[in-house]
C-alpha positions in Angstrom: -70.0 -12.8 -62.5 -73.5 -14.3 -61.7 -75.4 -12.3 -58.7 -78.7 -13.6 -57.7 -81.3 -11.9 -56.9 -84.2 -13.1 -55.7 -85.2 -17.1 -55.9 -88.9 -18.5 -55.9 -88.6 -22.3 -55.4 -86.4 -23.4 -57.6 -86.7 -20.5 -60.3 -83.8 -17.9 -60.0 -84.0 -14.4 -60.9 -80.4 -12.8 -61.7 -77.9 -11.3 -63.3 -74.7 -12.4 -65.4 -71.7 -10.0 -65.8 -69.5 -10.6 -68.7 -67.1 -8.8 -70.9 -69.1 -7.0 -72.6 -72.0 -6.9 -70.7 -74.3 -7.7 -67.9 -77.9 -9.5 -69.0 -80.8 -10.1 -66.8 -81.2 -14.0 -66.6 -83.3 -15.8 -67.5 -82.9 -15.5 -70.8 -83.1 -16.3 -74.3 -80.1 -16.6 -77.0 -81.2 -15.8 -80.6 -79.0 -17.5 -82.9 -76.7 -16.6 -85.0 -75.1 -19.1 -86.7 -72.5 -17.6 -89.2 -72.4 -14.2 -87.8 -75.9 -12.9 -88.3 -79.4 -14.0 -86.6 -81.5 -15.3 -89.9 -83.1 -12.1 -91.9 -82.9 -10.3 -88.9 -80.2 -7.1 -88.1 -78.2 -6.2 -85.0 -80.6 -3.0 -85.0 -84.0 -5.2 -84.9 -82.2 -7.4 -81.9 -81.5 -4.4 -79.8 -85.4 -3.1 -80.7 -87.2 -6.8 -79.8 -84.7 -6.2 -76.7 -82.2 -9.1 -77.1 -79.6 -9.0 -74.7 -77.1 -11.8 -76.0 -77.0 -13.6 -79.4 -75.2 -17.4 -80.0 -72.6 -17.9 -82.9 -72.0 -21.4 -84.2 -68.1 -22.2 -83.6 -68.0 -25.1 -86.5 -69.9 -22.9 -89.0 -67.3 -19.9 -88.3 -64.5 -21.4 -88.3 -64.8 -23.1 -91.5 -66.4 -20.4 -93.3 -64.6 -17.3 -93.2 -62.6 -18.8 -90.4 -61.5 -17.7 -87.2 -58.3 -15.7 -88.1 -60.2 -13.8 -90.6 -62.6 -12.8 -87.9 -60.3 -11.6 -85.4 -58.2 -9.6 -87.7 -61.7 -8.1 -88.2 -61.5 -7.1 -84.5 -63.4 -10.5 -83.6 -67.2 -11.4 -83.9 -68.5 -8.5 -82.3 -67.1 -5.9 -84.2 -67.8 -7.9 -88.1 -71.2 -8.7 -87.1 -72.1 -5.1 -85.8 -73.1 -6.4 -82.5 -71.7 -4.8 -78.9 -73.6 -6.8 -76.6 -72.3 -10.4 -75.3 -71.7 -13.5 -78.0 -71.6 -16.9 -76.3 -70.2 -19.7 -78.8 -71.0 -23.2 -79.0 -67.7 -25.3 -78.8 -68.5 -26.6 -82.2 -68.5 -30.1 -81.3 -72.3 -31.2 -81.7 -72.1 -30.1 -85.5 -68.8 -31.6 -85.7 -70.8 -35.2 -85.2 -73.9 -34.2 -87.0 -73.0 -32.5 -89.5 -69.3 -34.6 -90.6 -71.1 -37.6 -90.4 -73.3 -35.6 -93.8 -69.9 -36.4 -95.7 -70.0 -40.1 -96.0 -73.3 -40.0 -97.7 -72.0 -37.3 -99.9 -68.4 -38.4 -100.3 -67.9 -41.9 -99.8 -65.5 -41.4 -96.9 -66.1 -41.8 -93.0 -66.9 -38.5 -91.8 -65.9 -38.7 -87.9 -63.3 -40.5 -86.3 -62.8 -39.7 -82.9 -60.4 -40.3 -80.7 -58.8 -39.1 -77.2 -57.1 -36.2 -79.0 -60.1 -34.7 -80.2 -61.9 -35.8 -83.7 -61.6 -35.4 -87.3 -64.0 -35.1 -89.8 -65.1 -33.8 -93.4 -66.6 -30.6 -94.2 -70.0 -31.8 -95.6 -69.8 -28.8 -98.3 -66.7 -30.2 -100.3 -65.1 -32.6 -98.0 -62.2 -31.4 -96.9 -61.0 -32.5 -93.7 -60.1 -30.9 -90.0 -59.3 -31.7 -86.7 -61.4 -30.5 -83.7 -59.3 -31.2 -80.3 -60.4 -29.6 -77.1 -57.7 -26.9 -77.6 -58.7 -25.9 -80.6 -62.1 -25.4 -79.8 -60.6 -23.1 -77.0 -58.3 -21.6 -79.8 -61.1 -20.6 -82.1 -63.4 -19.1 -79.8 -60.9 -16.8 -78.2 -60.2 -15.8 -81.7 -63.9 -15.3 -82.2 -63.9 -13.1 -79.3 -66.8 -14.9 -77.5 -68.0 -13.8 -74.0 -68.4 -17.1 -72.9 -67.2 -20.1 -74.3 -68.1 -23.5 -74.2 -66.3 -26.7 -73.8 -65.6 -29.6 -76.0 -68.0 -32.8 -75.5 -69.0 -35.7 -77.4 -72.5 -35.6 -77.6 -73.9 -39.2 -78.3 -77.0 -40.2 -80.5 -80.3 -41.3 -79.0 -81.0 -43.9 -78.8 -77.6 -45.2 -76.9 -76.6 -47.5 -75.3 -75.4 -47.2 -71.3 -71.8 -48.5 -71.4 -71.7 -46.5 -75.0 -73.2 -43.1 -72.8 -71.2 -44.3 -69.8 -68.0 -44.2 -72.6 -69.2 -40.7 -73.9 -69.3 -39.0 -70.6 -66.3 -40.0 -69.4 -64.4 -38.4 -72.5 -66.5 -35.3 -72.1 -65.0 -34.8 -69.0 -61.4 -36.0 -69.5 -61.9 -33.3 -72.4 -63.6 -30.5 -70.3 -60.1 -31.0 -67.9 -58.2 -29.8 -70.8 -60.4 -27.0 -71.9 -59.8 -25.8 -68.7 -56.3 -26.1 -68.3 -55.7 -24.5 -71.1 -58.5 -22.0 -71.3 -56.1 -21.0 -67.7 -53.1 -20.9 -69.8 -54.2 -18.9 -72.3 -56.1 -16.2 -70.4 -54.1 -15.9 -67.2 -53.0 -12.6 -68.5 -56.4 -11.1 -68.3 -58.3 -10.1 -65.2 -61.5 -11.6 -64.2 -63.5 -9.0 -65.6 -61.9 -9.0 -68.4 -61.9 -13.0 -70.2 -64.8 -14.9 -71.2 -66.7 -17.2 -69.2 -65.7 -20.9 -69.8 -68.8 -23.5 -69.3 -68.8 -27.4 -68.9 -71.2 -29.7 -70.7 -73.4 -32.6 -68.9 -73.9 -35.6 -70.7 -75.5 -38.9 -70.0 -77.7 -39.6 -72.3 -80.8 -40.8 -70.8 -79.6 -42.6 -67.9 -80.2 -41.0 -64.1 -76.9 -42.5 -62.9 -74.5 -41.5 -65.3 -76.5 -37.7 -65.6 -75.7 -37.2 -62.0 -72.4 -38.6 -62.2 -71.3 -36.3 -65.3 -72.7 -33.4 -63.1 -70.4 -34.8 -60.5 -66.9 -34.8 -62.2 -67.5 -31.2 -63.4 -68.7 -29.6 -60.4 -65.5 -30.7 -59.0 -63.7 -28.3 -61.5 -63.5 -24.6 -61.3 -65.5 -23.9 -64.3 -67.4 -20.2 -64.5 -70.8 -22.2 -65.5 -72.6 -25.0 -66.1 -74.8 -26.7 -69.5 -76.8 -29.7 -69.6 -75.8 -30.7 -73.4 -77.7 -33.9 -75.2 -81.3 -32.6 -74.7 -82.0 -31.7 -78.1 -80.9 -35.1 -80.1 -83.8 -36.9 -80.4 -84.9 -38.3 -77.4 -89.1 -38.0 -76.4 -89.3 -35.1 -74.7 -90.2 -36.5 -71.2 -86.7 -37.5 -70.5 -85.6 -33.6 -70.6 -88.3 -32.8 -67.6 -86.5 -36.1 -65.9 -82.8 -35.1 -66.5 -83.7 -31.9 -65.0 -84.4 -33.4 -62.5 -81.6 -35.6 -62.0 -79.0 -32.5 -63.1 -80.1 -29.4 -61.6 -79.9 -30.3 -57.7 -76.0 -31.1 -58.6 -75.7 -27.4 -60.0 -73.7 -24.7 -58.1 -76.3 -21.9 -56.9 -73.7 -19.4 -57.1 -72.6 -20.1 -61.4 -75.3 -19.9 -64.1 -77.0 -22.9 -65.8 -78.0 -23.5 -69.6 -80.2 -25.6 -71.3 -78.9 -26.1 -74.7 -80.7 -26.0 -77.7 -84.4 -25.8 -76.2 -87.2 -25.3 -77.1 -90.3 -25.0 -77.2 -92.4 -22.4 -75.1 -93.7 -24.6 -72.3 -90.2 -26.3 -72.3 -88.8 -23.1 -71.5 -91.3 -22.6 -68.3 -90.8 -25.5 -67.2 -87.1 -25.1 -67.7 -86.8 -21.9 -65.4 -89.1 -23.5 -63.1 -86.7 -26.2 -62.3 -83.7 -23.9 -62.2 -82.5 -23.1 -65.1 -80.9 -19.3 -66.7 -79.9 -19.6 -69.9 -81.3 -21.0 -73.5 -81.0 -20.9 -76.7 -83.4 -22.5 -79.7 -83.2 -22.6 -83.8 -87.4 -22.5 -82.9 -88.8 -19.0 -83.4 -86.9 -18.3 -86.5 -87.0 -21.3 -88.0 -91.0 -21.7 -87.5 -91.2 -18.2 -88.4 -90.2 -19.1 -91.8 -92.2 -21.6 -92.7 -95.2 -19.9 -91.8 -95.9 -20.4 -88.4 -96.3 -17.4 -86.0 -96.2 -17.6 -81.9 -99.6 -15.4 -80.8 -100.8 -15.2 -76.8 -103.4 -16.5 -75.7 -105.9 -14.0 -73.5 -104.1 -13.0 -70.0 -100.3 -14.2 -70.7 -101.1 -16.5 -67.8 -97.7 -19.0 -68.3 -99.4 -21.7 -66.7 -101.1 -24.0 -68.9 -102.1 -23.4 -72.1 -100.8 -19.9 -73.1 -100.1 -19.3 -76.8 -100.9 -20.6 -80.0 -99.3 -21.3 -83.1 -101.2 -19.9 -86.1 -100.1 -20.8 -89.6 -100.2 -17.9 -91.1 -99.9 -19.1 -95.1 -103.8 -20.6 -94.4 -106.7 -19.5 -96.4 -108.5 -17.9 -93.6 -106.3 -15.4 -93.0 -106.0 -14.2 -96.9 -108.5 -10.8 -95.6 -107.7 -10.8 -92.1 -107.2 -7.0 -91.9 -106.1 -7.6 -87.9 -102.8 -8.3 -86.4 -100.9 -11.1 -85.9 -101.6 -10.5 -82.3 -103.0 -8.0 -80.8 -101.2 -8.1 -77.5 -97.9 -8.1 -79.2 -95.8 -4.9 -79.9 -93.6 -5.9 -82.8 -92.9 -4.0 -85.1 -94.9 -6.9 -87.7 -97.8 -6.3 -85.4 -98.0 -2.6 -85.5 -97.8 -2.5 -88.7 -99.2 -5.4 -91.0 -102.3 -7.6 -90.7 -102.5 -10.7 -91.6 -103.6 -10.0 -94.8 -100.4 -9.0 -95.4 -98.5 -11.8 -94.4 -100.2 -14.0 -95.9 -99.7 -12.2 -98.8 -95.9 -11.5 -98.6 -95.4 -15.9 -98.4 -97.7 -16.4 -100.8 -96.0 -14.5 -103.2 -92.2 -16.0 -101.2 -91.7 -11.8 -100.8 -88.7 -12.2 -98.7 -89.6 -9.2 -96.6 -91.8 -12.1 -94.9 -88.8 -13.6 -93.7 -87.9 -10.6 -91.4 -91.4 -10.1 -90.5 -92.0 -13.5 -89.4 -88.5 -13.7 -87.8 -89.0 -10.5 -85.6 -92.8 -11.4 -84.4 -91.6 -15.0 -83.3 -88.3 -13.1 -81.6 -90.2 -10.9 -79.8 -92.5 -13.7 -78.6 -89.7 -15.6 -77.2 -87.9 -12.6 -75.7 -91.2 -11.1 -73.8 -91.6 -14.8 -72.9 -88.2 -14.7 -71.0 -89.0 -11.3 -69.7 -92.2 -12.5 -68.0 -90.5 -15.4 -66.5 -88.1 -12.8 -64.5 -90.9 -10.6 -63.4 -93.2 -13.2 -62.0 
């Protein structure tokens, strides 16, 4: 499943064998939230190099729901896309994103409970039930590679006994993902079922980080993600949880950092241990206008990109590329001029543009951080 080969410090150069294929880690997750990585095709991934994509269990399963997908033939084959899908378990949109219905609706949006937690659709406010089986339920129908538990991740800021509360259903809830992620894959071989992961949670506090890592270590999960990083808090606490989390790790199962982040946080990340990530960032900035570019020698210590907004007057008769190191297919074939142009005007051609030059800044990122 995971091999490593070769480790400097802490940083781990390897590779991760799934179902439907093996990736080099570390490495980066573009997302695809319903089925499809924003204004971007399966063909474009495979060109920028993209080994892995993320699909959003909440989003799917709502809208055009699991069942529909795997009489498709799963997520794979109705989104065009061979290569390995890991799914989130759907549970951080379930808080965020129910809790959207009150304002809209009037009613409470989340109640949880031991059983698992029911909310409203923010869209029309219908209601569902999320339990830690169904979360397994809807990613096997989804077809995933590697699935990932059920947690509650809490707010920031939170309290410790309300954290303390938190990570102790997270793990009473990982125990039944498992048990019946066993159940309902024991027919398969190894090589062929998805990878199940565990979440750590903890909020904030060193002592209950460490002791989430703790009780799921002691389980017989395939990997490992530090969840609630990406809520909120100031950023220094993520260098601190590291910290705290990774020594707890197995060396022998990968480890993801979910939902970061930014460039440097993603060096640092790897530095202290990490393989796997994911991040809303380069498509999302790309969007708005703002483009990734290197900075002269790709030295990843320090200071070594820029964000240039690209929608600026200065760039208006820029003739040049967006970056002159980078070989996207944006940069080898528009200027800035052009760019500018094409969001000026809200061509959405931009969109893709945009979307594949951050992409491919992300993914050459990851790349350099398994050569060096």
């Amino acid at each position: 499943m995971f091999t490593l080969i070769s480790q400097q410090q802490k940083k781990r150069i390897g590779l991760l064998k799934t179902k439907n294929g093996v990736i080099n880690t570390p490495f980066f997750m573009p997302i695809a939230t319903k089925g499809a990585v924003k204004n971007v095709s399966p063909e474009d991934l495979l060109a920028l190099g993209a080994e892995i994509v993320l699909g959003n269990t909440y989003h799917l399963w709502l809208r055009p729901g699991d069942d529909l997908i795997a009489r498709a033939g799963g997520l794979h084959k109705f989104m065009h896309w061979s290569g390995p899908i890991l799914t989130d378990s759907g549970g951080y949109q379930v808080f965020s994103l129910g809790a959207r219905a009150k304002e809209k609706y009037g009613t409470n949006g989340v109640k949880l409970s031991e059983q698992g937690v029911d909310f409203a659709d923010p869209l029309n406010g219908s209601r569902h039930f999320m339990s830690p089986e169904k979360s397994i339920d809807i990613q096997l129908n989804l077809g995933s590679d590697m699935i990932m538990v059920l947690d509650e991740c809490p707010p920031y800021p939170c309290s410790h006994s309300a954290a303390k509360k938190s990570l102790e259903l997270t793990t009473r809830w990982a125990a039944r993902c498992l048990t019946y992620f066993q159940e309902k894959t024991k027919h398969l071989s190894r090589e062929n079922r998805p990878l199940l992961f565990a979440i750590v949670q903890g909020s904030v506090y060193e002592d209950l980080r460490k002791e989430s890592a703790k009780q799921l270590t002691a389980m017989d999960f395939d990997g490992f993600a530090i969840g609630g990083v990406a809520v909120g808090e100031p950023r220094k606490h993520l260098y601190e949880i590291l910290q705290w989390v990774v020594p707890f790790l197995p060396a022998d199962k990968p480890r993801y950092l979910m939902g970061l982040g930014k460039p440097e946080e993603l060096v640092a990340a790897v530095e202290a241990g990490m393989d796997m990530f994911d991040c809303v960032i380069p498509t999302r900035e790309g969007r708005h206008g703002r483009l990734f570019v290197w900075k002269e020698g790709n030295n990843l210590s320090g200071d070594f990109y820029e964000t240039i907004n690209i929608n600026n007057e200065q760039f208006r008769e820029d003739f040049t590329p967006i970056d002159s190191n980078c070989d996207c297919y944006a940069c080898k074939n528009f200027t800035k001029a052009y760019l500018n142009h094409l969001l000026r005007t809200n061509e959405p051609f931009f969109l893709k543009l945009a979307s594949v030059h951050n992409l491919n800044f992300y993914l050459k990122l990851m790349k350099l951080l398994g050569e060096k």
